[in-house]
C-alpha positions in Angstrom: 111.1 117.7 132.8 114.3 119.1 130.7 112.6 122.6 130.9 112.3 122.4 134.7 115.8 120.8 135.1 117.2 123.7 133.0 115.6 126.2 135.1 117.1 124.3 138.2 120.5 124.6 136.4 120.1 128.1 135.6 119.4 129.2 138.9 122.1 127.5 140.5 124.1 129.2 137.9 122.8 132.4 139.5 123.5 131.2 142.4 127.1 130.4 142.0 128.3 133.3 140.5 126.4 135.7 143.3 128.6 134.0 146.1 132.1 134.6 144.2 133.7 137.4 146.2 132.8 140.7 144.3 135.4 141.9 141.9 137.1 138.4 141.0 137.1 137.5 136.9 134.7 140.8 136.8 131.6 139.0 137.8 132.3 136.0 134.7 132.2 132.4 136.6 133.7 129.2 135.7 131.8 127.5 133.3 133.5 124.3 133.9 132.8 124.7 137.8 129.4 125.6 136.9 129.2 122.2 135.4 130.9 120.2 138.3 128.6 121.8 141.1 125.5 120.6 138.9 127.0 117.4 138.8 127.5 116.7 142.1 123.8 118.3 143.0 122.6 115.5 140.9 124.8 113.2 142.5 123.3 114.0 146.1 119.8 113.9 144.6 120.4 110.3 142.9 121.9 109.5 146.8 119.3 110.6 148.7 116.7 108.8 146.1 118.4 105.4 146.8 118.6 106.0 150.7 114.9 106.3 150.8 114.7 103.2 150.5 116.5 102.1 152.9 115.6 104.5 155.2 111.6 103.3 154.5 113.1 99.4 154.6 115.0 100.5 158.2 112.2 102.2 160.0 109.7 99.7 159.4 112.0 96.9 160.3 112.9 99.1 163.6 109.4 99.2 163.9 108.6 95.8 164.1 111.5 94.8 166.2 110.5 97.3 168.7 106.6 95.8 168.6 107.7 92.1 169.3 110.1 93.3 172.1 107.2 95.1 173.5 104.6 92.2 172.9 107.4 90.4 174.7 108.0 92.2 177.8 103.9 92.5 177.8 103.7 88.9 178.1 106.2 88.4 180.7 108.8 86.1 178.8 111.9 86.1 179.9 115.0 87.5 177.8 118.4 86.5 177.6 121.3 89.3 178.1 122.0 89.4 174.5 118.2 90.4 173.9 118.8 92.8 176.2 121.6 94.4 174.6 120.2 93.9 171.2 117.3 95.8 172.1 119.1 98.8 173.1 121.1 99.0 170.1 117.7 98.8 168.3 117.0 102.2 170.2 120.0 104.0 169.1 119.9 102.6 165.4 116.1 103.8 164.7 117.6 107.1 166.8 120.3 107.2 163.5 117.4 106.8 160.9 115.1 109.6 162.4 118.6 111.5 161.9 118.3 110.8 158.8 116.2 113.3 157.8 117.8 115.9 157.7 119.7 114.8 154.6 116.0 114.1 152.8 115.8 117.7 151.8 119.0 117.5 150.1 120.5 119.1 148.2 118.2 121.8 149.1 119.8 123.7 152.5 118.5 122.8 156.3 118.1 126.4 157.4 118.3 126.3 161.3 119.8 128.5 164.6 123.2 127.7 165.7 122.1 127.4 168.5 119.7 124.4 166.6 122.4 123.1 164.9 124.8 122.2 167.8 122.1 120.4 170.0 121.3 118.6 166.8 124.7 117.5 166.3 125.6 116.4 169.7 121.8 114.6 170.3 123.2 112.9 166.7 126.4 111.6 168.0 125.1 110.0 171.2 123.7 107.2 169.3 126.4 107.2 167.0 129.0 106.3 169.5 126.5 104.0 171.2 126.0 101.8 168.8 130.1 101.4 167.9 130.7 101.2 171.7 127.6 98.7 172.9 129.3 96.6 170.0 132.6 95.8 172.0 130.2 95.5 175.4 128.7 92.5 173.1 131.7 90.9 172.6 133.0 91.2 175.9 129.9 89.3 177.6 130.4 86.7 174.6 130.2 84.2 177.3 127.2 85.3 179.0 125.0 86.0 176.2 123.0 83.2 176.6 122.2 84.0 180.0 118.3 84.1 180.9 117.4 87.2 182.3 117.2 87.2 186.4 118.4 89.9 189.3 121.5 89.1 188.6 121.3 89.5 184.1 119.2 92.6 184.5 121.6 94.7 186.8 124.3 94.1 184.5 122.9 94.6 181.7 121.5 98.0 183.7 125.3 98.9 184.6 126.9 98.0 181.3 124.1 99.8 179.3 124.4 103.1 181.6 128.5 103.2 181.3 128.3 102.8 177.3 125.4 105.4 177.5 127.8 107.9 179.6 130.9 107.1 177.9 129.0 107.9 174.3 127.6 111.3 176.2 131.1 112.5 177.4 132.4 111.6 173.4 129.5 113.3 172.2 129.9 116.1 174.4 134.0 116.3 173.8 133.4 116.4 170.4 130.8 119.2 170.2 133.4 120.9 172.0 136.2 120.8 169.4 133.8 121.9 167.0 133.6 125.4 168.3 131.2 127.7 169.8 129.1 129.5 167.4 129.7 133.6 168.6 126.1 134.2 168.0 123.4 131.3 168.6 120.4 133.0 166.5 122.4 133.0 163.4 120.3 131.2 160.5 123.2 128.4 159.2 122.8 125.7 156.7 123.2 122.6 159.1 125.0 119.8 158.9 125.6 116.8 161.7 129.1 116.8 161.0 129.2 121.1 160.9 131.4 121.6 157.6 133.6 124.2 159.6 134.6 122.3 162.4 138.2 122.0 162.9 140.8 119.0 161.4 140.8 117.9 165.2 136.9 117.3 165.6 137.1 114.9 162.6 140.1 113.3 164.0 139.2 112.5 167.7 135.4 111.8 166.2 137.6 109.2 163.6 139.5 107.9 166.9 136.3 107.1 169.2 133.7 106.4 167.1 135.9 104.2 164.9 139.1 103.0 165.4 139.2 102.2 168.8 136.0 100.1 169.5 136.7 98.4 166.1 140.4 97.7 167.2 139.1 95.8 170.8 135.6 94.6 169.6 138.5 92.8 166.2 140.7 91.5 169.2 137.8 90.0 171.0 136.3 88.6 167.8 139.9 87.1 167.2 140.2 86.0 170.8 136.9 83.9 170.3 137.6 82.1 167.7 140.7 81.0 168.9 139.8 79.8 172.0 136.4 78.3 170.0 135.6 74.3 170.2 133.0 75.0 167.2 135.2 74.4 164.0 132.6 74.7 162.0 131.8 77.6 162.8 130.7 80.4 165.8 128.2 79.8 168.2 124.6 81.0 167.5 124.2 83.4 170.0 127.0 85.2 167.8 126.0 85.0 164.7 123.9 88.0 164.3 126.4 90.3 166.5 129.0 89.3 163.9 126.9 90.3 160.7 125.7 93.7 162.4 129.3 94.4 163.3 130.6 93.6 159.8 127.9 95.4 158.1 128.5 98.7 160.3 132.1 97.8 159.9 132.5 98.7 156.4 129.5 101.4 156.5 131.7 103.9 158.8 134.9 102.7 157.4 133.3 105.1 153.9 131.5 107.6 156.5 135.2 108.1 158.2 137.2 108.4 155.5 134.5 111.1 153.6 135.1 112.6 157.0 139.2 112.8 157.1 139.0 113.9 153.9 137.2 117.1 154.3 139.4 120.2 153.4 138.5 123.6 154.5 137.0 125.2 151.2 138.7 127.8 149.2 135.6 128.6 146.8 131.8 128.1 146.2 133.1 125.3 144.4 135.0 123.5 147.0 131.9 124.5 149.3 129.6 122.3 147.3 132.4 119.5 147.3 132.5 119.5 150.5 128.6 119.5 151.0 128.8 116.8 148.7 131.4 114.6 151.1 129.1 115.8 154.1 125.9 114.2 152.6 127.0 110.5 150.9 128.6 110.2 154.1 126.1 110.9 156.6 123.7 108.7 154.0 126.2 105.8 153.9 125.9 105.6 157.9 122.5 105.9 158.1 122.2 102.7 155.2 124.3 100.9 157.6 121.9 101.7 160.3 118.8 100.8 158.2 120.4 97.1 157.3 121.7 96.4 160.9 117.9 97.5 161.4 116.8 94.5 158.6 119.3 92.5 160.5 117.6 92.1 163.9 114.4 91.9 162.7 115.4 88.8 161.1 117.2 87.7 163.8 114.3 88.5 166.2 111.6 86.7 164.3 113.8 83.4 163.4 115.4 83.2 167.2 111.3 83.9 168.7 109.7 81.6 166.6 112.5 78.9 167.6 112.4 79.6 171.5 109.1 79.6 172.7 110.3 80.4 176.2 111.7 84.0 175.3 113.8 85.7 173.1 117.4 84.4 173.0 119.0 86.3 169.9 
């Protein structure tokens, strides 16, 4: 095990010192840097150990929501709007942990096209702004959650489903945009979701939509409810799991955001690996977010089903 991890670190010594320009410190490298890239290789390998766990815990919790939602809609029982919605953001989370591996060959490169790359990165930010966006849509129906699904439930859930699906599109779409247009689409590139050389302003609009503005309404609706709330004790049911997934993903892309604003362009190999290293734990935190909002409704689903025999009412 030490021989083979020394013959890992000797070869990204190799490695290291071939991408230094040519002629700077006459071919001698940093041994210090040397020492901090290995260091945060390990650091992504430890990360990606930890998040395949998760990612296992998420998918077969996705899983098994999706199967009693199925079973469900089999048998004919009826669903509230909540269920509904909650079912949808099931989608786009399990969409977010098949995303997730592409970070499972890390720290090892994801050799794709361009061309690859970009459709992977906008397909990957569809769901991303979904699930922020269907968030506030859940808050803003707070008092027709428990409604049981008829013509009336099923078209708006239909309408309000569609307009958070095309707003996350045109997002996704804007974004792709600020992150350039690659000159030649066959080029082989080391992808990332989040493409290391995108520009300050892809990471600051992506920051703006995917974070900081459904979090602002969806707080001021979660605010609003409580004040004009009867329960003292505490919420209503059909809000309690709504409020755990939206604290859990909450602080999740609070980490994934900042990693992302603090992305600098990189000077050296070194500052290449750093960033890498930003790229991955961030991209892994999300994807743990999405794996426990996956736990989340599983538990929800099981415990609200086996409570309501009529149908599901999350």
């Amino acid at each position: 095990m030490a021989h083979q991890e020394s013959l890992n670190n000797d070869s990204l010594l190799s490695t290291f010192s071939a991408s230094l320009p040519p002629g700077i410190g006459n071919h001698t490298v940093d041994t210090d840097d040397v020492v901090k890239v290995i260091n945060l290789q390990h650091l992504i390998s430890r990360g990606v150990y930890i998040y395949s766990v998760f990612g296992l815990l998420g998918l077969l919790a996705g899983i098994s929501t999706l199967i009693i939602y199925f079973v469900s809609i089999v048998k004919k029982i009826n669903l509230t709007m909540l269920g509904i919605l909650v079912f949808t953001v099931t989608l786009a989370d399990f969409a977010l942990v098949l995303f997730s591996s592409t970070d499972l060959v890390r720290p090892n490169p994801l050799t794709t096209s361009a061309l690859c790359c970009t459709i992977l990165s906008f397909s990957f930010n569809i769901p991303y702004f979904y699930t922020a966006l269907i968030q506030v849509a859940i808050f803003a129906f707070k008092d027709k959650l428990d409604a049981v699904q008829d013509g009336s439930v099923l078209r708006r859930c239909l309408i309000t489903t569609l307009t958070v699906l095309g707003v996350s599109t045109a997002c996704s779409v804007l974004v792709s945009t600020l992150a350039g247009v690659v000159q030649d689409p066959g080029v082989q590139v080391n992808c990332y979701l989040d493409p290391l050389e995108a520009p300050p302003s892809y990471r600051i609009v992506k920051f703006l939509l995917g974070f900081l503005v459904p979090t602002l309404i969806a707080l001021i609706l979660i605010v609003r409810f409580f004040i004009h709330s009867r329960c003292s004790g505490g919420c209503q049911p059909p809000l309690l799991l709504p409020l755990a997934m939206f604290i859990v993903s909450f602080l999740c892309r609070l980490v994934y955001n900042t990693m992302l604003l603090l992305r600098r362009e990189a000077g050296d190999s070194y500052g290449l690996y750093r960033e890498e290293a930003k790229a991955v734990l961030g991209e892994l935190i999300l994807f743990g977010g999405s794996c426990l909002c996956l736990c989340l409704l599983f538990i929800g689903v099981c415990t609200r089903t086996s409570t309501v025999p009529q149908g599901i009412a999350i």
